[in-house]
C-alpha positions as CSV (number, residue, x, y, z in Angstrom):
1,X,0.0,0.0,0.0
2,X,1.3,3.5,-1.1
3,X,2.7,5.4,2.3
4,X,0.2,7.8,1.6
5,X,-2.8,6.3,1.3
6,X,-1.8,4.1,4.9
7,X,-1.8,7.7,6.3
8,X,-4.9,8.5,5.4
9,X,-6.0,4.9,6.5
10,X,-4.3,5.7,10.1
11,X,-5.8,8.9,10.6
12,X,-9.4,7.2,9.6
13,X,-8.7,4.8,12.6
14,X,-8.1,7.5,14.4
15,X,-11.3,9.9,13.9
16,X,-13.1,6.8,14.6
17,X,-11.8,5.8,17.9
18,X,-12.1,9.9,18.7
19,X,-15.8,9.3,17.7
20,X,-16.3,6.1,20.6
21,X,-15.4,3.6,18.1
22,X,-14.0,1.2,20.6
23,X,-17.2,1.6,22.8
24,X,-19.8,0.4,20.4
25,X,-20.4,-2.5,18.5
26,X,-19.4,-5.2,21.0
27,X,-15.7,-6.5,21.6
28,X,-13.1,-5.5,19.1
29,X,-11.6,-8.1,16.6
30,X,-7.9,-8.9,17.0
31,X,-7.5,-7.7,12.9
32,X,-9.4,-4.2,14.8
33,X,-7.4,-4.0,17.7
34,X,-4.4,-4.2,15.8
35,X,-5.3,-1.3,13.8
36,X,-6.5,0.4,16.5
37,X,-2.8,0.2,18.2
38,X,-1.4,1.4,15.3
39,X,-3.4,4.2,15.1
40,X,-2.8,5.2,18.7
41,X,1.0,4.7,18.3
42,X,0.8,7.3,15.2
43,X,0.4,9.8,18.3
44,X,-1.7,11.9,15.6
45,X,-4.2,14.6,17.5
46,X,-7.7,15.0,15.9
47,X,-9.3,18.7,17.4
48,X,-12.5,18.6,19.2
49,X,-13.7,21.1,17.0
50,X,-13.5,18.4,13.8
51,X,-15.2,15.9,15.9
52,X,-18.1,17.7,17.0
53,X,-17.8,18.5,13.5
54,X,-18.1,14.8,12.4
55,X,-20.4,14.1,15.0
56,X,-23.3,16.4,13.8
57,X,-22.9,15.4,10.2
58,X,-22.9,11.7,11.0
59,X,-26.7,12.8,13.2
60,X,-27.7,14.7,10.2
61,X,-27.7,11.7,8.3
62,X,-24.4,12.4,6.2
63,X,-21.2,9.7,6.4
64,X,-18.1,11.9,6.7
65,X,-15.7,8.7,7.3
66,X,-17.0,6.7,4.7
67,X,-16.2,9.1,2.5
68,X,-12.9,9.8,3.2
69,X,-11.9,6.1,3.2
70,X,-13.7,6.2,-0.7
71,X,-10.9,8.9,-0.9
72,X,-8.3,7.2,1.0
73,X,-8.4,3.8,-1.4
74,X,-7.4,3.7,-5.0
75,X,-10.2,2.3,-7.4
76,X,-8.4,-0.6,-8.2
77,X,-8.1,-1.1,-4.2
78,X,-11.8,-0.4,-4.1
79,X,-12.6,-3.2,-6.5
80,X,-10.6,-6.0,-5.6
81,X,-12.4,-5.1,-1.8
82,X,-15.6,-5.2,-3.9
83,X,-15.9,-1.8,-1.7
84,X,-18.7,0.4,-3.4
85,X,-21.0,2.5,-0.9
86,X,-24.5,2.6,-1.4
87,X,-26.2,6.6,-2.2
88,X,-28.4,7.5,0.7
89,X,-31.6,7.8,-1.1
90,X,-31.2,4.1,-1.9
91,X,-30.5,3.1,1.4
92,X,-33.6,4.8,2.5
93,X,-35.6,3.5,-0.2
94,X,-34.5,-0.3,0.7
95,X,-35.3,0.3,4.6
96,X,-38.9,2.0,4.0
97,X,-39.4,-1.4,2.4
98,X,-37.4,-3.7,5.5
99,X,-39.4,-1.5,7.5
100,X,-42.7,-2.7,5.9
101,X,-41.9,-5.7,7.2
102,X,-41.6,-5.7,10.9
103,X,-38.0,-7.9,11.2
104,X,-37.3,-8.0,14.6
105,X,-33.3,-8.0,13.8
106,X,-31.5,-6.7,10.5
107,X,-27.8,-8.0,10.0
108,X,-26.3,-6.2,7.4
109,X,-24.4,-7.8,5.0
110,X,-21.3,-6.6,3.5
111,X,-21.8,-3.3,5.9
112,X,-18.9,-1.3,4.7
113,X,-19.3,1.7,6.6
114,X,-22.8,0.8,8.5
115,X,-25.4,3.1,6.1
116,X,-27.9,0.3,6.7
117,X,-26.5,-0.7,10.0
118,X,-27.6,3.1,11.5
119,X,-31.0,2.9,9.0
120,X,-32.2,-0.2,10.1
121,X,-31.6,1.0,13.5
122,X,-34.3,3.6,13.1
123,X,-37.1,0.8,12.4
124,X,-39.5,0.6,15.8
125,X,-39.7,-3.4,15.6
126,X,-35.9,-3.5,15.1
127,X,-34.5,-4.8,18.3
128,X,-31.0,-5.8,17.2
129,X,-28.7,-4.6,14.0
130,X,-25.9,-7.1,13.2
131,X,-22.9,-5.5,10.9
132,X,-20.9,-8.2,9.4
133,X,-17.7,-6.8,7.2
134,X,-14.1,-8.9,6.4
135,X,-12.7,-5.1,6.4
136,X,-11.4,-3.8,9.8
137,X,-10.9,-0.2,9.1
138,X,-14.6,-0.2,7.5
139,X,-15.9,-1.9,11.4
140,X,-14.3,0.7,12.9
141,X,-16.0,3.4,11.0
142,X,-19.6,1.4,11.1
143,X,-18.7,1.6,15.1
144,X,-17.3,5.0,15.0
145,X,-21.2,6.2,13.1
146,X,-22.8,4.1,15.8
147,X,-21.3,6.0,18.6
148,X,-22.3,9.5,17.0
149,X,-25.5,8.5,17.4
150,X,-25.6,6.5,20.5
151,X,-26.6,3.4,18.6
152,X,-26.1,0.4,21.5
153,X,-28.4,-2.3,19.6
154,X,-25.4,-2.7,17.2
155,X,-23.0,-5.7,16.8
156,X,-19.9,-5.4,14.6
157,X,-18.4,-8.5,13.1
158,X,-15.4,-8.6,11.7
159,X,-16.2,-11.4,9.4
160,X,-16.6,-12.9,6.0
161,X,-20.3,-13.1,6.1
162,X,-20.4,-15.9,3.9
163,X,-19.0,-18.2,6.8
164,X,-21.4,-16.7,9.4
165,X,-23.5,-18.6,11.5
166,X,-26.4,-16.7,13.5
167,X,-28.7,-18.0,16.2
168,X,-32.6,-18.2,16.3
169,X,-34.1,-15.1,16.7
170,X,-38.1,-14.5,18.0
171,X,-39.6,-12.9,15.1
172,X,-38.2,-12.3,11.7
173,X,-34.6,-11.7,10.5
174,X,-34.2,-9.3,7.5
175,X,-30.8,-9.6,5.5
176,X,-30.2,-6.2,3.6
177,X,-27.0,-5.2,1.8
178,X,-24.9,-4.0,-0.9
179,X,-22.8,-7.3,-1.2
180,X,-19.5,-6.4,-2.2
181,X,-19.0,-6.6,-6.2
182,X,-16.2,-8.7,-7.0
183,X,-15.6,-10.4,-10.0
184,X,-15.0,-14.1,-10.1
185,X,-11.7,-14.0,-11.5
186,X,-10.4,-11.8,-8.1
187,X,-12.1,-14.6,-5.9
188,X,-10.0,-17.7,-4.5
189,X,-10.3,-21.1,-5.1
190,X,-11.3,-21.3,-1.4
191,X,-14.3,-18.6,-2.0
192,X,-15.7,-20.5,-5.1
193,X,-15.4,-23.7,-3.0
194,X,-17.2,-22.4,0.1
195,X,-19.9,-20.8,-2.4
196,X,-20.6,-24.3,-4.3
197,X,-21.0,-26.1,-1.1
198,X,-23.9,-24.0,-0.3
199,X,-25.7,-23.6,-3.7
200,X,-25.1,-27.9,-3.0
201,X,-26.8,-27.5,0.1
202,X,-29.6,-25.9,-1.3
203,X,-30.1,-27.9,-4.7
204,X,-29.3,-25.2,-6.7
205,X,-27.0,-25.6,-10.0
206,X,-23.8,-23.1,-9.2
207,X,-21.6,-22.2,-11.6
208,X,-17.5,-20.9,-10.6
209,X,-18.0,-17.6,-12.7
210,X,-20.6,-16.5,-10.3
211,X,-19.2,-12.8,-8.6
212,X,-19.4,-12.3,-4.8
213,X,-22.6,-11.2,-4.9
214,X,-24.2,-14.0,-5.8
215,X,-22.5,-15.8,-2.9
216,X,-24.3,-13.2,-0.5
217,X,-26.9,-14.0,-2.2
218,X,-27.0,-17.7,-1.6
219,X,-25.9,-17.4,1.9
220,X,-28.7,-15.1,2.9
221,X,-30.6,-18.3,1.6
222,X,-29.3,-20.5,3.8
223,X,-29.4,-18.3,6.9
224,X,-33.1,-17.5,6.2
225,X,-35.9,-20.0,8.1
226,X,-39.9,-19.3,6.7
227,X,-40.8,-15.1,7.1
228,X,-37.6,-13.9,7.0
229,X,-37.1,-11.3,4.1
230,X,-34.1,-10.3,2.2
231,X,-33.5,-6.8,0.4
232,X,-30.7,-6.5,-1.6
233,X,-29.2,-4.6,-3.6
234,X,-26.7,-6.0,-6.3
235,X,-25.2,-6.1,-10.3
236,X,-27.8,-6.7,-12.5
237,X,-25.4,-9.2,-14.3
238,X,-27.3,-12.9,-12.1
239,X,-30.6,-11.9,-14.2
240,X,-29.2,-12.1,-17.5
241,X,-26.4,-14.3,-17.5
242,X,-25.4,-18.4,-17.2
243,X,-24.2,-18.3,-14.3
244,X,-27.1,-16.4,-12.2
245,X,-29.5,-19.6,-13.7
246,X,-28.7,-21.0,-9.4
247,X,-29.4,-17.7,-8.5
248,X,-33.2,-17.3,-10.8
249,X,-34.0,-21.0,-9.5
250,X,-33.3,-19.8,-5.7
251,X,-35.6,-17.1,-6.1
252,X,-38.2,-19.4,-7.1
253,X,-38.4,-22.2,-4.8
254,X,-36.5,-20.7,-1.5
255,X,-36.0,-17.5,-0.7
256,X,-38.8,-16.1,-3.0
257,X,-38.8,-13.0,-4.8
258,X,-41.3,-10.6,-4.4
259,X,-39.8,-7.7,-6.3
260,X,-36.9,-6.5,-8.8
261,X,-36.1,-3.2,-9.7
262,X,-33.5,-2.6,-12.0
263,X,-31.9,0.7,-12.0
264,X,-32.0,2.6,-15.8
265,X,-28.6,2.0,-17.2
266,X,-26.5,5.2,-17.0
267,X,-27.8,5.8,-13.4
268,X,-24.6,5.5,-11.2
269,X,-25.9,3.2,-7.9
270,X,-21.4,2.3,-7.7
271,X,-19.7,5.3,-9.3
272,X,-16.5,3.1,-9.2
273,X,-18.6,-0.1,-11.0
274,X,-19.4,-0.8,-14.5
275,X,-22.6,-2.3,-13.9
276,X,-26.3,-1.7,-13.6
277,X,-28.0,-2.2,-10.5
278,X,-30.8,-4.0,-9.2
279,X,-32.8,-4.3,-6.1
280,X,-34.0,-7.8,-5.2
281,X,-36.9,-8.2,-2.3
282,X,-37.8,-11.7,-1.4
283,X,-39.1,-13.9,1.3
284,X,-38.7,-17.4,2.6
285,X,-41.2,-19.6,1.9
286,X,-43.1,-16.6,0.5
287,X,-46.2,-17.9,-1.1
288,X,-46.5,-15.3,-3.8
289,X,-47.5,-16.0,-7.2
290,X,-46.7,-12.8,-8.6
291,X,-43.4,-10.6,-8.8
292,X,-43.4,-6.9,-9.3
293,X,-40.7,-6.0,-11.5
294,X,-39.8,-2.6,-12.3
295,X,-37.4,-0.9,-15.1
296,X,-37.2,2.5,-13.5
297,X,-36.4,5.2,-15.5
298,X,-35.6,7.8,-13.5
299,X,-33.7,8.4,-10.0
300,X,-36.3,9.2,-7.9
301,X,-38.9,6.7,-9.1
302,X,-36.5,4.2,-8.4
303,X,-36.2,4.6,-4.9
304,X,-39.7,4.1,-4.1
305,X,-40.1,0.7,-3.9
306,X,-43.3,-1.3,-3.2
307,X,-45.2,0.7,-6.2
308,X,-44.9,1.0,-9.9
309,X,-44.2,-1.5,-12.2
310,X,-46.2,-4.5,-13.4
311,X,-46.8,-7.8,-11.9
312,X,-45.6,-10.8,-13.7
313,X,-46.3,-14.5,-13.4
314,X,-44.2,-16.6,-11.0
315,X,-44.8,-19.3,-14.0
316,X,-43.1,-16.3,-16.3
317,X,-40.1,-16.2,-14.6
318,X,-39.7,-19.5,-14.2
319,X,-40.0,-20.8,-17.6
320,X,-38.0,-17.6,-19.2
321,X,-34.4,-18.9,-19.9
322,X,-33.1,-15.2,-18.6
323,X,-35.0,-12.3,-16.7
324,X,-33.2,-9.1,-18.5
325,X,-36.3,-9.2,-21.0
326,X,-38.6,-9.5,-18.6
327,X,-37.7,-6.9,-16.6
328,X,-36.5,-4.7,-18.8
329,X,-39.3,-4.5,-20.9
330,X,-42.2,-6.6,-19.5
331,X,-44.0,-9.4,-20.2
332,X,-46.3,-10.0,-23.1
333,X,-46.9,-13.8,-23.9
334,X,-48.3,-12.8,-27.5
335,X,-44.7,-10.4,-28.1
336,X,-42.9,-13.0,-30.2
337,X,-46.0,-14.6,-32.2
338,X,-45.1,-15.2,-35.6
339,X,-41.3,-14.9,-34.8
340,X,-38.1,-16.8,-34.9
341,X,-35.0,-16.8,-33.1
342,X,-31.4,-16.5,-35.0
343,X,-30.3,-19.3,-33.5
344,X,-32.9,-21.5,-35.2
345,X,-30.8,-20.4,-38.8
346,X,-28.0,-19.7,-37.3
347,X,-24.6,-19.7,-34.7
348,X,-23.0,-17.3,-33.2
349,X,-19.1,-17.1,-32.3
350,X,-16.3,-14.7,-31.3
351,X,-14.2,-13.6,-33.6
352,X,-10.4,-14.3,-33.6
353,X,-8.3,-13.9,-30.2
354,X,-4.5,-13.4,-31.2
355,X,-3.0,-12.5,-27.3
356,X,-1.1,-10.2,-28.7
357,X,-2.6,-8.0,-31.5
358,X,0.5,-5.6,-31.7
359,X,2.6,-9.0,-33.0
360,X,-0.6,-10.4,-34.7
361,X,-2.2,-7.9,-36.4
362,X,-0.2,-5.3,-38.9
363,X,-0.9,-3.2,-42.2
364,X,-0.5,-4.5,-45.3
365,X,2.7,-2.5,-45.9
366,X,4.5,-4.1,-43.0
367,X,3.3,-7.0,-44.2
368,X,5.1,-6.8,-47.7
369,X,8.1,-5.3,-45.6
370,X,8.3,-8.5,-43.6
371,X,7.2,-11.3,-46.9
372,X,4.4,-12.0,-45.1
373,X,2.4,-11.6,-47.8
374,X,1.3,-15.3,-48.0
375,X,0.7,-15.7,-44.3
376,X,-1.5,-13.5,-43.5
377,X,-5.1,-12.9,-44.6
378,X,-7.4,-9.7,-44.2
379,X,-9.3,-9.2,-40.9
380,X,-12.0,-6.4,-39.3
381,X,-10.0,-5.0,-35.8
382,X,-12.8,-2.8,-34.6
383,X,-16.6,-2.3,-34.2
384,X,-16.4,0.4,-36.0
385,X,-15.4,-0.8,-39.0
386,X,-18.9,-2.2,-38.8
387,X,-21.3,0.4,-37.2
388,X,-19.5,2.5,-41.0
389,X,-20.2,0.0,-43.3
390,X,-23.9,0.6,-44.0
391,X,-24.3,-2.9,-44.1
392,X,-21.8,-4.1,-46.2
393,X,-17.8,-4.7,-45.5
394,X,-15.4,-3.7,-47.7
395,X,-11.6,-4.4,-47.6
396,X,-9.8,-0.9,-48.2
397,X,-6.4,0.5,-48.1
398,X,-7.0,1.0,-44.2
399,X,-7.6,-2.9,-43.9
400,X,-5.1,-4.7,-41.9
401,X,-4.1,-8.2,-42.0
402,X,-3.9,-11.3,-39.5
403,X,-1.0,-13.4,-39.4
404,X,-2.7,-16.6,-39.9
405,X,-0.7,-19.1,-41.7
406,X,-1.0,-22.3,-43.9
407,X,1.1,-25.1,-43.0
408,X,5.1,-24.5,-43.3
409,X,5.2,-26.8,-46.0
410,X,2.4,-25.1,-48.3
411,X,4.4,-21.8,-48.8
412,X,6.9,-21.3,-50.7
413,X,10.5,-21.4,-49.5
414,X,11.2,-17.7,-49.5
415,X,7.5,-17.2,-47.6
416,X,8.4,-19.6,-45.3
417,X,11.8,-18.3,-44.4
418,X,10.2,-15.0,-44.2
419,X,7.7,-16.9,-41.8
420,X,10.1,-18.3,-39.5
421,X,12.3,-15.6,-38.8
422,X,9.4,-13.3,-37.8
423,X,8.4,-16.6,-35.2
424,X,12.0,-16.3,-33.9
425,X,11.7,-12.8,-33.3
426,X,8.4,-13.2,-31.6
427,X,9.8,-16.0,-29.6
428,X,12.3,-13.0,-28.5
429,X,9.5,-10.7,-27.4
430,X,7.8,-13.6,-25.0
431,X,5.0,-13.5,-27.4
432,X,4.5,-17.6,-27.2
433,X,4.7,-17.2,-23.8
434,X,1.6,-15.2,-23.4
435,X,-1.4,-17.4,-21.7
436,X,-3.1,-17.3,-25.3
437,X,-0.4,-18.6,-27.0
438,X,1.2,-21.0,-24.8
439,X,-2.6,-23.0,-24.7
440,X,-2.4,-23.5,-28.7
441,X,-0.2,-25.0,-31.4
442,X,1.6,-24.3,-32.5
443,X,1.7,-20.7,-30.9
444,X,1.8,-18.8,-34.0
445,X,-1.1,-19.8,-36.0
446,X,-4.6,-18.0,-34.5
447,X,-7.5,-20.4,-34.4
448,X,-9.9,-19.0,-36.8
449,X,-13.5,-20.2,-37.5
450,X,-13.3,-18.2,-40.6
451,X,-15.1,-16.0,-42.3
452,X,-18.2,-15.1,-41.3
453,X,-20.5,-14.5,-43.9
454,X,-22.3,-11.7,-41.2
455,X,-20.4,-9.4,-39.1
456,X,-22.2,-8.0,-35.9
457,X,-21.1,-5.8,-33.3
458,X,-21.5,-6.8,-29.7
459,X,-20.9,-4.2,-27.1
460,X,-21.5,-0.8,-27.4
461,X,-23.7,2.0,-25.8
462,X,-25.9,1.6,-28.9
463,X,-27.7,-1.0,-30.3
464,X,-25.8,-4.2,-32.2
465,X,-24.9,-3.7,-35.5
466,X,-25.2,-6.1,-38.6
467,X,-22.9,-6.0,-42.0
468,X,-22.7,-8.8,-44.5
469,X,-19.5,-9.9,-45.7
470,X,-19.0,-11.0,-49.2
471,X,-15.4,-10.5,-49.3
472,X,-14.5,-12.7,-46.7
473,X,-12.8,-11.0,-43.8
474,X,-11.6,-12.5,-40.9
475,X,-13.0,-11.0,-37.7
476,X,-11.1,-10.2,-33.9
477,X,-13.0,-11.1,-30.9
478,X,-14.2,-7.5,-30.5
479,X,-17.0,-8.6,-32.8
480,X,-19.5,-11.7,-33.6
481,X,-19.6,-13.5,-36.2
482,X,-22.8,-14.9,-37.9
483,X,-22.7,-18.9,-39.7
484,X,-25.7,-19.9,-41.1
485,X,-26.3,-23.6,-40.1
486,X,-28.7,-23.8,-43.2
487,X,-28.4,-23.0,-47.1
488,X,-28.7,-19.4,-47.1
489,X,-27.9,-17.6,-50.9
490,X,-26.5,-14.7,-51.1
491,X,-29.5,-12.6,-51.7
492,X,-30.9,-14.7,-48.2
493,X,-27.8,-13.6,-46.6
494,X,-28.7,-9.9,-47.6
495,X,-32.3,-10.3,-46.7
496,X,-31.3,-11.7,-43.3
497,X,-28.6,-8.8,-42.9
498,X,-31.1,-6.4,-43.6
499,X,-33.7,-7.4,-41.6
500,X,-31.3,-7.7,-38.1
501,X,-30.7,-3.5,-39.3
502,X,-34.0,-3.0,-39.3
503,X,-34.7,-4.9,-36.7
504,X,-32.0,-3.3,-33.8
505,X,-33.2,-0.8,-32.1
506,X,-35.6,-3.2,-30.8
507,X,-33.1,-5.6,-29.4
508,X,-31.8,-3.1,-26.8
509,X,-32.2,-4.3,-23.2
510,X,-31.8,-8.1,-24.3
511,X,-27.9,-8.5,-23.9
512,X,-26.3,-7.6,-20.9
513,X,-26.6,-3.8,-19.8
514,X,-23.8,-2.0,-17.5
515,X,-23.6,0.8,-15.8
516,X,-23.3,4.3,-18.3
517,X,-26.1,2.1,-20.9
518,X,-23.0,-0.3,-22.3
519,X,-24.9,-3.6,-23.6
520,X,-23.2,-6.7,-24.1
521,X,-24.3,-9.9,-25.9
522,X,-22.7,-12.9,-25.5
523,X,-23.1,-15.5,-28.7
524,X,-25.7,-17.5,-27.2
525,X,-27.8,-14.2,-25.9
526,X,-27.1,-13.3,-29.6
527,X,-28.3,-16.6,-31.1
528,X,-31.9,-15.8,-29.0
529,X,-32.5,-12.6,-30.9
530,X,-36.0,-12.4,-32.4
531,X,-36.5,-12.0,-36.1
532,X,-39.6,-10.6,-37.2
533,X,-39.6,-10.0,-41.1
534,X,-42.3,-7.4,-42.3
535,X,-43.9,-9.7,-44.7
536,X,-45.0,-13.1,-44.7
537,X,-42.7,-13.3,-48.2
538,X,-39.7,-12.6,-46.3
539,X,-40.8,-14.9,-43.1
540,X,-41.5,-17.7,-45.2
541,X,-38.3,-17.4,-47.2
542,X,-36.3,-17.8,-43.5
543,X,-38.7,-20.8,-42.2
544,X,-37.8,-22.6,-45.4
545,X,-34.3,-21.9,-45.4
């Protein structure tokens, strides 16, 4: 950690114990006491008049401390902690609902700096509030906002709330939270383990590319006996993607949803996190046949949960195969009469992925420069390329070229001099010794499909973009590309290029949408996109093929 930012961290420590930290919450974890000595041995002096300072923020509803420890982490520090704070008119929003109710504890999971901790706390049935967090500075600020306000119903854990146990309770438990967002590939073997022993436990399919907040999410399952309620607030990625599938089925048959509100993308719930937000409610052993779900539009409709939106069919949900549609856009069983999906014509895979595009990928000129002429073939590098071609691909003067050789013993012997001396001298840069490279063989020939005859684009803030392509370009994994799995002609193909154009404004909201309105598809969500064509010429002409 940067000298600096351990500073900052120290003198956070020690606002907090000025605040009564150490006299609220319960006993102090050893991981807390030993910050808490450090802190003390810094000999820094806070003055009363920025306490009492703190203090009357902290009772006027603000979160000085958890602020400055935003401040005092780098992003990518933030991220790997998963550590993104929750806006206050959320918070609120989420507690009205808890409140609704009538838990008789809250435990707070993931509670960073305690914003639902010191909420929950102001619900009359609430007669215990239970702050789990694996962060020790963050306990000591949840304990530190505790004391401001004389909050003694409080318990700080200084745990990983995935390996909690919590006793029985009179009355109900409610489980609220921003779960920290952590991406699977930051998580530890142990962590993915832990998590697939529970969705085990619960009979739920669990996939290792689930984030952390899907493991809250599970755990608050298994923690939850019939009445309890959960209210979470999470990524939006579980309802869209493979691996939420455990997650959808939970909500079904155990802890049972009652509503979803998804956040409009662009609407900035983690400033810090690329992802679109969504508030889950749900009960055990709920007996609820319907679900509100809710695309809000707008800030301050979104926080006003309970209301708005449209009720949709427990038997909806559970036969849809994803629920970004659904929520997105609602539910209309008559939408998609008439229609097929593009998987039924078609597949739908990445494009090329070289590892190293800077050795891969080069202009024609270097090409000739190098006699590489033979071994290399033309290829699209960006989305753009696409979204400009007005439906149609064109190779140019700016198209650049993939090394993607024939066998050695198919080019000539000057191309295949010229060939091995440019693999010696990527052998000299590492280049087969990039993870990409080292998993095929040989290293320096890219594993290309080939060419599709339909480009798309895949991730933008706009809707996908289709472009046929007669001239047979190879692709990079920054775009799709589209194989038809039956005879399709060429004037088919253009028919069936056409009609995705016309067709893709209404496609937005089915792939994957993060935070700032950036949409994703991934082939298979591709492969499920509804054609329509606008006259039963054109439908038949599809059907047949």
């Amino acid at each position: 950690m940067e000298t600096s930012a351990r500073a900052a961290e120290l003198d956070i420590a020690g606002l907090a114990l000025s605040l009564g930290a150490a006299d609220y919450g319960g006993p102090l974890s050893p991981g807390e006491s030993r910050l808490v000595a450090i802190a003390r041995a810094s000999g820094t002096r806070h003055s009363a008049a920025r306490i009492r300072a703190l203090r009357a923020a902290i009772r006027d509803g603000g979160d000085p401390l958890g602020e400055l420890l935003c401040d005092a982490r780098s992003q990518e520090r933030r991220r790997a902690l998963g550590s993104f704070f929750t806006d206050r008119s959320i918070v609120e929003a989420m507690t009205r609902w808890t409140a609704q109710q009538r838990p008789s504890e809250v435990v707070d999971c993931g509670a960073g700096s305690g914003r639902f901790s010191l909420a929950a706390a102001r619900i009359p049935s609430v007669r215990s509030v239970v702050a789990i967090d694996r962060d020790p500075l963050a306990c000591l600020v949840t304990r530190a906002n505790a004391a401001a306000v004389d909050l003694r119903r409080l318990t700080v854990r200084h745990a990983d709330f995935v390996t909690q146990a919590l006793p029985p309770i009179d009355g109900i438990r409610a489980f609220v939270g921003n779960p920290p967002y952590v991406r699977h590939h930051q998580l530890t073997q142990r962590q993915k383990q832990r998590a697939r022993a529970l969705a085990d436990a619960l009979h739920i399919p669990w996939s290792g590319l689930a984030g952390l907040h899907a493991h809250f999410l599970i755990k608050a399952a298994e923690l939850s006996r019939t009445g309890d309620v959960l209210c979470f607030i999470t990524s939006a990625e579980w309802i869209d993607v493979n691996y939420g599938h455990g997650i959808r089925q939970m909500l079904m048959d155990g802890l049972r949803a009652e509503e979803l509100h998804l956040l409009r993308p662009g609407a900035a719930a983690f400033p810090d996190a690329s992802t679109t937000a969504l508030i889950v409610c749900a009960r055990a052993g709920g007996a609820t046949e319907q679900v509100r779900v809710r695309n809000a539009q707008h800030m301050p409709g979104f926080v006003q949960l309970a209301v708005g939106g449209q009720m949709v069919s427990r038997a909806a949900l559970q036969s849809a195969r994803a629920w970004g549609r659904i929520v997105r856009r609602g539910y209309n069983e008559t939408d998609d009469s008439g229609a097929l999906q593009l998987g039924s014509i078609a597949r739908v895979h990445r494009g090329v992925v070289t590892g190293r595009n800077d050795y891969f990928v080069m202009t024609n000129a270097r090409a000739r420069t190098l006699g590489l002429e033979r071994s290399v073939q033309p290829v699209v590098t960006s989305a753009e390329e696409v979204l400009r071609a007005n439906g149609t691909l064109r190779r140019d003067a700016a198209t650049r070229v993939l090394l993607c050789p024939p066998e050695l013993h198919e080019l000539p012997k000057r191309d295949r001099e010229a060939l091995l001396d440019y693999i010696k001298a990527g052998e000299a840069q590492g280049v087969h010794q990039t993870y990409v490279a080292s998993h095929r063989s040989p290293w320096w020939r890219p594993q290309a499909k080939g060419a599709p005859p339909i480009v798309a684009t895949y991730m933008a803030r706009q809707a996908p973009a289709f472009a046929l392509n007669p001239e047979g370009l190879l692709i990079l994994n920054v775009m799709h590309g589209i194989y038809p799995i039956v005879p399709l002609d060429a004037h088919q193909l253009a028919e069936l290029a056409a009609l995705l154009n016309r067709m893709r404004e209404s496609y937005r909201g089915h792939g994957r949408v993060y935070q700032g309105g950036l949409e994703k598809f991934e082939p298979r969500e591709m492969e499920r996109l509804i054609l329509k064509p606008d006259n039963s010429q054109n439908l038949a002409m599809l059907c047949d093929a």
